[in-house]
C-alpha positions in Angstrom: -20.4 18.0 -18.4 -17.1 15.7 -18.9 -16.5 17.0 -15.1 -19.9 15.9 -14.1 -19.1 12.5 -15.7 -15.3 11.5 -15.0 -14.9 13.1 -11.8 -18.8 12.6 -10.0 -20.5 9.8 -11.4 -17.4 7.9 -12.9 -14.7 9.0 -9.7 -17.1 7.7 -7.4 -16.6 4.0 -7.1 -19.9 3.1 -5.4 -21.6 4.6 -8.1 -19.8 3.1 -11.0 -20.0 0.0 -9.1 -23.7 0.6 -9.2 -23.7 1.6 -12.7 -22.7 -1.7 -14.0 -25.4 -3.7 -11.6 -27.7 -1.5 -13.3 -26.6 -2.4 -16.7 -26.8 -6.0 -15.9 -30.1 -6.1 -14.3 -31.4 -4.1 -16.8 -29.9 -6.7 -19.4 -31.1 -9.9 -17.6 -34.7 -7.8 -18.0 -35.3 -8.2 -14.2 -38.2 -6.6 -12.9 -37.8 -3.0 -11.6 -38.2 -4.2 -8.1 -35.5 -6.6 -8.2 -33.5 -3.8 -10.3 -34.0 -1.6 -7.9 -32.8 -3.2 -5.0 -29.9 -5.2 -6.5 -28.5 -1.4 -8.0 -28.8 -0.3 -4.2 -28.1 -2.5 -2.2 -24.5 -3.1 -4.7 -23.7 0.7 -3.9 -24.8 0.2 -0.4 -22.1 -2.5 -0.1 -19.3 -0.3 -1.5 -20.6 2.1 0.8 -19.8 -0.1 3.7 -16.9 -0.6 2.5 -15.6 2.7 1.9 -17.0 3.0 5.5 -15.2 0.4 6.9 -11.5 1.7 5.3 -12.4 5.5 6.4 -12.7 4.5 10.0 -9.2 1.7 9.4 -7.6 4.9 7.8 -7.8 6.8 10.7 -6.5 4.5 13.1 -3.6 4.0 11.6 -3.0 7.6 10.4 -2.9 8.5 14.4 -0.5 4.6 14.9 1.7 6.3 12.0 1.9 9.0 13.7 3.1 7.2 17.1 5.1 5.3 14.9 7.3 8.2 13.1 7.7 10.1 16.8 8.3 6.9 19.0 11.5 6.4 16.1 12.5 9.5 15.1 12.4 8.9 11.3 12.2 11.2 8.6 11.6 9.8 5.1 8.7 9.6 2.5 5.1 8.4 3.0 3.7 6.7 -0.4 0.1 8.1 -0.3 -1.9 7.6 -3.8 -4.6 10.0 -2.8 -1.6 12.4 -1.9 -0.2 12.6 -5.1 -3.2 12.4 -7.2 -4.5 15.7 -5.5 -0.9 17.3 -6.4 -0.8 16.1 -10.1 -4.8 16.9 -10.8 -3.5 20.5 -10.6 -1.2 20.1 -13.8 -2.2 17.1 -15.3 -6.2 16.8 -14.8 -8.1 17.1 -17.9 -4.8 14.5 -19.4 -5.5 12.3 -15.9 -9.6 11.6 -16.4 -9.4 11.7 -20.6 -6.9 8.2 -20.1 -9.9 7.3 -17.3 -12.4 7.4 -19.7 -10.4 6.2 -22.5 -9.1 3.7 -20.9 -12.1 1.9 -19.5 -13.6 1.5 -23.1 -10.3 -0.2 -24.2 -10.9 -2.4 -20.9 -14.4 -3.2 -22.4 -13.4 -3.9 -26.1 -10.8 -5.8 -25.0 -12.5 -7.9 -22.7 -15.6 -8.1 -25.6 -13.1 -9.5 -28.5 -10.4 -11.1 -26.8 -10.0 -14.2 -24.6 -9.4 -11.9 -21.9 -13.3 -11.5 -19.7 -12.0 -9.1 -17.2 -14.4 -5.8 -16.1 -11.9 -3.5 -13.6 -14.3 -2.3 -11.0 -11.9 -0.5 -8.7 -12.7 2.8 -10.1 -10.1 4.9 -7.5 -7.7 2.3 -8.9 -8.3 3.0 -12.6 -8.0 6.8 -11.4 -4.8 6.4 -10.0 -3.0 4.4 -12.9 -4.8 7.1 -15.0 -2.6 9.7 -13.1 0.9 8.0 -12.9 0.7 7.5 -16.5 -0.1 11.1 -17.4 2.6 11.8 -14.8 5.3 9.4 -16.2 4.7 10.4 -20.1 4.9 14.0 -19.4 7.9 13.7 -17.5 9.6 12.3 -20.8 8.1 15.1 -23.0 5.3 13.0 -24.6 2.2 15.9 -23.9 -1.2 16.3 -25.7 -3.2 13.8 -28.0 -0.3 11.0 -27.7 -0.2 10.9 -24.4 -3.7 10.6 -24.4 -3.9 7.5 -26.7 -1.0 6.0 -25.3 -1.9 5.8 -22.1 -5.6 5.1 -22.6 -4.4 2.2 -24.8 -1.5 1.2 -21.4 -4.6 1.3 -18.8 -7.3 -0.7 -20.9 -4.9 -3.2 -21.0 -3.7 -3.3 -17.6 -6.7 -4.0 -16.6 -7.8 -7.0 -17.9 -4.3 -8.2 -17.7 -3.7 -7.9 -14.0 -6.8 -9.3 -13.0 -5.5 -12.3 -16.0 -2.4 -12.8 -14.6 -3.6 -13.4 -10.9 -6.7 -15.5 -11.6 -5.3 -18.8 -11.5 -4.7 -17.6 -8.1 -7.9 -16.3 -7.2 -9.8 -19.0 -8.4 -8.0 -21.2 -5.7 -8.6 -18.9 -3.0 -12.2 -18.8 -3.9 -13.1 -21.9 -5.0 -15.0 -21.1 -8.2 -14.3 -18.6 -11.5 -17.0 -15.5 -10.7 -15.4 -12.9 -9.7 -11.6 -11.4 -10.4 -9.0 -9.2 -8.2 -9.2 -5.6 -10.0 -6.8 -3.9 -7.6 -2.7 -2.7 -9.0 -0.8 -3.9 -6.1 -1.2 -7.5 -8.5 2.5 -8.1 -8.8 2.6 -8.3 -5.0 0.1 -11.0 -4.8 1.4 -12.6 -8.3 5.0 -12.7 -6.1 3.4 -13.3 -3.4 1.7 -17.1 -4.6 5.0 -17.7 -7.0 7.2 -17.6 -4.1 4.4 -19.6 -1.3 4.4 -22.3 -3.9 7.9 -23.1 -3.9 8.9 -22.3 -0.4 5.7 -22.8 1.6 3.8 -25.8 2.7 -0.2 -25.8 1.6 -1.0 -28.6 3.6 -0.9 -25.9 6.7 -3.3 -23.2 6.2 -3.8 -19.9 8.5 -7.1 -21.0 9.1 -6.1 -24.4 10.4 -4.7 -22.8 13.3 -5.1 -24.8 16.7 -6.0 -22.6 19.3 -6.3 -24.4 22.5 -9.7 -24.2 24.3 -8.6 -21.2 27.0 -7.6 -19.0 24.2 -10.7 -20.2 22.0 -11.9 -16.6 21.8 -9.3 -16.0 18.9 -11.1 -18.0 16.5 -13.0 -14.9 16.0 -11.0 -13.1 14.0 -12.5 -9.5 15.0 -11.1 -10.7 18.9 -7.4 -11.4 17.3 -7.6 -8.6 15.2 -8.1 -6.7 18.2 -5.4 -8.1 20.2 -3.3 -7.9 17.7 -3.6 -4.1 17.3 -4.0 -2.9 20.9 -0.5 -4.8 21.4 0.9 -2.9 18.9 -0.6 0.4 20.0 0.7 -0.2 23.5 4.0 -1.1 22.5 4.5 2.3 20.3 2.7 4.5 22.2 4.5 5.0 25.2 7.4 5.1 23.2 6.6 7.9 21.4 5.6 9.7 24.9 2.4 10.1 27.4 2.8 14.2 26.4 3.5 13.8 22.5 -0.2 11.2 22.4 -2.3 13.7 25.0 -1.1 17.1 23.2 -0.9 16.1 19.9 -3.4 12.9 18.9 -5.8 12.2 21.3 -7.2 15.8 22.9 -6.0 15.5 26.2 -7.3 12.0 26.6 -5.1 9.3 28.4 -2.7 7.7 26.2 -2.8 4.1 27.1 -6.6 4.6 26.9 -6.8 6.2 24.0 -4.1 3.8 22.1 -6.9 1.0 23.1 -9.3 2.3 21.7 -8.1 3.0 18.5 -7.1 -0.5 18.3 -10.6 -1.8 18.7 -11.4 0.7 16.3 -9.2 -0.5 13.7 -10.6 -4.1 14.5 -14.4 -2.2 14.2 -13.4 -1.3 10.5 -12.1 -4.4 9.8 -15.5 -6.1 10.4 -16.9 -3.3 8.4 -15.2 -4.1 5.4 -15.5 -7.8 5.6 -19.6 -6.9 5.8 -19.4 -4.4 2.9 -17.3 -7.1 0.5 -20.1 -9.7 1.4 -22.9 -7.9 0.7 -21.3 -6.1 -2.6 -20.2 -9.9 -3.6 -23.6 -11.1 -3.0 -25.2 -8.3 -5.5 -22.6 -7.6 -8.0 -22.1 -11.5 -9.2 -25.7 -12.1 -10.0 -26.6 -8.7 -11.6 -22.8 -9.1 -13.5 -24.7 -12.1 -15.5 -26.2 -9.4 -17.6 -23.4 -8.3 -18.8 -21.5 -11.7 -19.1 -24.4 -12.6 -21.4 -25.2 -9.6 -23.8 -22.1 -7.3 -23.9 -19.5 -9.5 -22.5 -20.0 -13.0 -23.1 -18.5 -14.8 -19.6 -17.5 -11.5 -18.5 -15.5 -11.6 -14.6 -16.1 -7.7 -12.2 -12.4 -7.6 -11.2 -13.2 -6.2 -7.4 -10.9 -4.4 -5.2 -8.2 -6.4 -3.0 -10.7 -6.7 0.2 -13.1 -9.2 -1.7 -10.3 -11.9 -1.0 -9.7 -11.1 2.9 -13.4 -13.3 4.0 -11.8 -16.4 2.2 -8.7 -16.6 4.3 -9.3 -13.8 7.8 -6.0 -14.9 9.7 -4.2 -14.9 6.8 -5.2 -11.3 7.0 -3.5 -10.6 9.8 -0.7 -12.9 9.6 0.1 -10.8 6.0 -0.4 -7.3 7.1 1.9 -8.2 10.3 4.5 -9.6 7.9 4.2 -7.1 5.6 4.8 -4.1 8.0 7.8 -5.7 9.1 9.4 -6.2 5.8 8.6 -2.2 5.3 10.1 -1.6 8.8 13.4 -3.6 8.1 13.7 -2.1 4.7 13.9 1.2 6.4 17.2 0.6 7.4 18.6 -0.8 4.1 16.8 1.8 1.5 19.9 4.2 2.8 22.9 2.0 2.3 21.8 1.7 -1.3 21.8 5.4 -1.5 17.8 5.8 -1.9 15.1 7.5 0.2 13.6 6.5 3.2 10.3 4.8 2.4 8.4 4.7 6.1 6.3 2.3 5.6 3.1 3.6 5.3 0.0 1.4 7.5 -2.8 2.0 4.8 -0.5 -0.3 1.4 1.0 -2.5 4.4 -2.8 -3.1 5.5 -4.5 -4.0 2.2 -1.7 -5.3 0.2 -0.4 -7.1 2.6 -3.3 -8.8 3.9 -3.9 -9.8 0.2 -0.7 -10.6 -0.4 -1.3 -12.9 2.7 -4.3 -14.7 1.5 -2.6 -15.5 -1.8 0.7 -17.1 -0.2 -1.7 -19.2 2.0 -3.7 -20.4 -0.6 -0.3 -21.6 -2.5 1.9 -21.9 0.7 -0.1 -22.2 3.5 0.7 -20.2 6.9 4.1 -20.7 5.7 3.5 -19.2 2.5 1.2 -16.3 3.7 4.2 -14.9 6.0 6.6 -15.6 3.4 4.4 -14.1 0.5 3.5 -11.1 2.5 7.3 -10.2 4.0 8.2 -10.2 -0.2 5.1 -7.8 -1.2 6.6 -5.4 2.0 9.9 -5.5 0.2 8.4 -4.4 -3.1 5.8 -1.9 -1.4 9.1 -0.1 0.0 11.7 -0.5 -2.9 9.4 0.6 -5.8 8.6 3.6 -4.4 11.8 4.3 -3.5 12.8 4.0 -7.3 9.7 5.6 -8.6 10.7 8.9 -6.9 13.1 10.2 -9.1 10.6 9.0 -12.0 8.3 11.2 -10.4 10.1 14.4 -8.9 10.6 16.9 -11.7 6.4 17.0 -11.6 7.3 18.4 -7.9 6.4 14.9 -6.4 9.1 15.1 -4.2 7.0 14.7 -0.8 5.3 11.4 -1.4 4.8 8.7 -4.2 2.4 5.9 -5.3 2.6 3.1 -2.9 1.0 -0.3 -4.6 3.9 -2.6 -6.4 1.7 -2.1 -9.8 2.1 1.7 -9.9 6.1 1.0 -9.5 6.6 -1.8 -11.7 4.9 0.0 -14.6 6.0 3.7 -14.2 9.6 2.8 -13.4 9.8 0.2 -17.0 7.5 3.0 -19.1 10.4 5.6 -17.9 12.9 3.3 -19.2 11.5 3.0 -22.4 11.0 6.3 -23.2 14.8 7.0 -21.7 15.2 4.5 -24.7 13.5 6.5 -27.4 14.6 10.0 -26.8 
C-alpha cells in the first residue's frame, strides 16, 4: 500500500497535481461538473507538458550525442532520473518515507507560518528526497534520524525556495498567484541578483526589433526553430555523415535528419508552453480552495516552465547562454583538478531558460544573457563538487544536475564532516 501511494499516485506528478485541484474544488463546494472537469483538465495540462519535455528530451539526447562524438569528450553527464534509479536500489523505502514526510512538513509549514508556499513539482520533491537520503547515509546517519532529519530539510526547502524567488516571480508575472516550485532556485535567485546590478531593464528580450523581412521571428516557435537546426547543422557534420546514419538516425540522411530533430525540439517547445497554459489556467482557480480552508492565501509553487510564456525569447536567449557557460566550463573544470561536467542539454534547457526569464525581468536582454551564462557556471561547478559527496554510494557515473541539489548536498556534507 505505501508503494501504491508514494511511488503511483504520489510519484506521478500529473496526478498529485490533480490531487490538489481536487481538494480545492472539492473545498470551494463546486458542483461535480465543474469538479470534474477542472480535476481533468489540471492533469490533462501536466500531461502536455510531460508531453512536450518527452519529445524536447529526445532531441537533445540524440544533439548530445552529436555533441560528445563531433568533440571527443569524455566526462560526466548530471542526469537526476539517472541517479535516482541507481540510489532507489539501496536507499528506497529511506528516499519516498522523506517524500511523504516531507510534504506534510511543507503543508504545516505553509498552514502556521508566514510562509504560503504548496511545492507542486512532485519529480522535484522526489529527487531532493533522494539526494538527502544519499548525502546522510554517506556520513553514517541511517534509520529513523535520517528519516526525520531529512523530512524536516525537504518541508522546508520547499516553501523556502519558492520564498526566496518570489519577489522575482511576481515581477515576471505581474501579480502574486502562483510560485516557482522547481530546485534549480539558486540559479534563478543568482540569476536576478546579478541582472539587477549589471543589466539594463529598460531593454527587454521581448522588445526585440526585428525588421519587417525577418518579421517571421516574432514567432517564437520559427526562432526557436532556427535557432536549433543551426545548431544541429553545425554539430552534426562534425561529428560525421557515417557516425549520424549508423548510429542515430537509422540510415536516414544526416543533414536531414539533424533538421528534423530541430523542428522537433521547436514542436516540444510549443507543447510545453500549451500544457503550462492550460495547467495555469486550472490549477490557480481550483488552488482558491485550498488558500481558503486549509491554507489561508496559500501559492501552488509550479515547475520552472510556468515562467517561460511570460518572457519566450528570453527562453532562448538563456538556454543559448547557458549551454555556453557549460561548454566553456568544460575546459576549466580540469585545471582545477575536478571532473569533466559535459554539459548536459536537458538542466541547460530548463534552467537556463528560467534562469533567462528572471535576468530579463531584473536586467533586461542584458540581464537574461548575463543571468543565464552564471546559472551555466553553477549547473557545471556544483556537480562537479557534488561528486565526491556522492561516490562512495557508487554514484560515480553521473550526478544531480540543478544548482539546488548542489548547493544543499555539498553544505549538509560539510556539516556532518563537522559533527563526526
Amino acid at each position: 500500500m505505501i508503494d501504491f501511494i508514494m511511488k503511483d499516485v504520489l510519484g506521478t506528478p500529473a496526478i498529485l497535481v490533480g490531487l490538489f485541484a481536487f481538494i480545492g474544488l472539492l473545498l470551494q463546494k463546486k458542483g461535480m461538473a465543474d469538479t470534474v472537469s477542472g480535476t481533468l483538465k489540471t492533469i490533462m495540462g501536466f500531461v502536455i507538458l510531460g508531453a512536450g519535455a518527452t519529445i524536447l528530451i529526445g532531441a537533445l539526447d540524440i544533439f548530445g550525442s552529436m555533441f560528445e562524438k563531433a568533440f571527443n569528450i569524455q566526462g560526466i553527464i548530471p542526469n537526476n532520473e539517472a541517479i535516482v534509479a541507481i540510489a532507489q536500489e539501496t536507499l528506497g523505502t529511506e528516499t519516498a518515507m522523506i517524500m511523504l514526510f516531507g510534504m506534510l512538513v511543507n503543508i504545516l509549514i505553509a498552514r502556521f507560518t508566514p510562509f504560503k508556499y504548496i511545492f507542486l513539482t512532485g519529480h522535484h520533491t522526489l529527487f531532493m528526497a533522494c539526494l538527502l537520503s544519499a548525502v546522510f547515509a554517506t556520513g553514517g546517519i541511517t534509520g529513523i534520524p535520517l528519516i526525520i532529519i531529512g523530512s524536516l530539510i525537504l518541508g522546508s526547502l520547499m516553501v523556502l525556495m519558492p520564498a526566496l524567488l518570489q519577489p522575482y516571480v511576481r515581477q515576471i508575472t505581474g501579480n502574486d498567484s502562483i510560485a516557482l516550485g522547481h530546485f534549480g532556485s539558486i540559479g534563478y535567485f543568482t540569476s536576478a541578483f546579478l541582472a539587477k546590478r549589471l543589466g539594463d531593464k529598460s531593454k527587454s528580450t521581448e522588445d526585440i526589433k526585428v525588421p519587417k523581412s525577418l518579421g517571421f521571428l516574432r514567432d517564437t516557435s520559427v526562432a526557436m526553430s532556427l535557432t536549433m537546426t543551426i545548431l544541429f547543422l553545425i554539430v552534426a557534420p562534425i561529428a560525421g555523415k557515417s557516425f549520424v546514419e549508423a548510429e542515430l538516425s537509422s540510415g536516414t540522411n544526416f543533414l536531414v535528419f539533424s533538421f528534423m530533430q530541430a523542428i522537433t525540439f521547436a514542436a516540444g517547445v510549443y507543447i510545453v508552453l500549451a500544457g503550462v497554459r492550460m495547467l495555469i489556467a486550472e490549477i490557480v482557480p481550483a488552488f482558491k480552495g485550498i488558500a481558503d480552508k486549509v491554507v489561508k492565501d496559500a501559492k501552488p509553487a509550479l515547475d520552472a516552465p510556468a515562467v517561460f510564456p511570460f518572457a519566450p525569447n528570453a527562453v532562448i536567449i538563456g538556454f543559448l547562454s547557458s549551454f555556453l557557460a557549460g561548454a566553456l566550463s568544460m575546459f576549466i573544470l580540469p585545471i582545477l583538478d575536478l571532473k569533466i561536467i559535459v554539459p548536459g542539454l536537458i538542466p541547460h534547457f530548463f534552467t537556463g531558460a528560467a534562469a533567462g526569464v528572471f535576468g530579463n525581468a531584473t536586467g533586461g536582454r542584458r540581464g537574461a544573457i548575463i543571468g543565464a551564462f552564471a546559472n551555466g557556471l553553477l549547473i557545471s561547478f556544483l556537480p562537479a563538487l557534488l561528486l565526491p559527496v556522492l561516490g562512495s554510494l557508487g554514484f560515480e557515473g553521473t550526478t544531480f544536475g540543478d544548482s539546488d541539489f548542489g548547493v544543499v548536498g555539498i553544505l549538509i556534507s560539510f556539516i556532518i564532516q563537522l559533527f563526526t
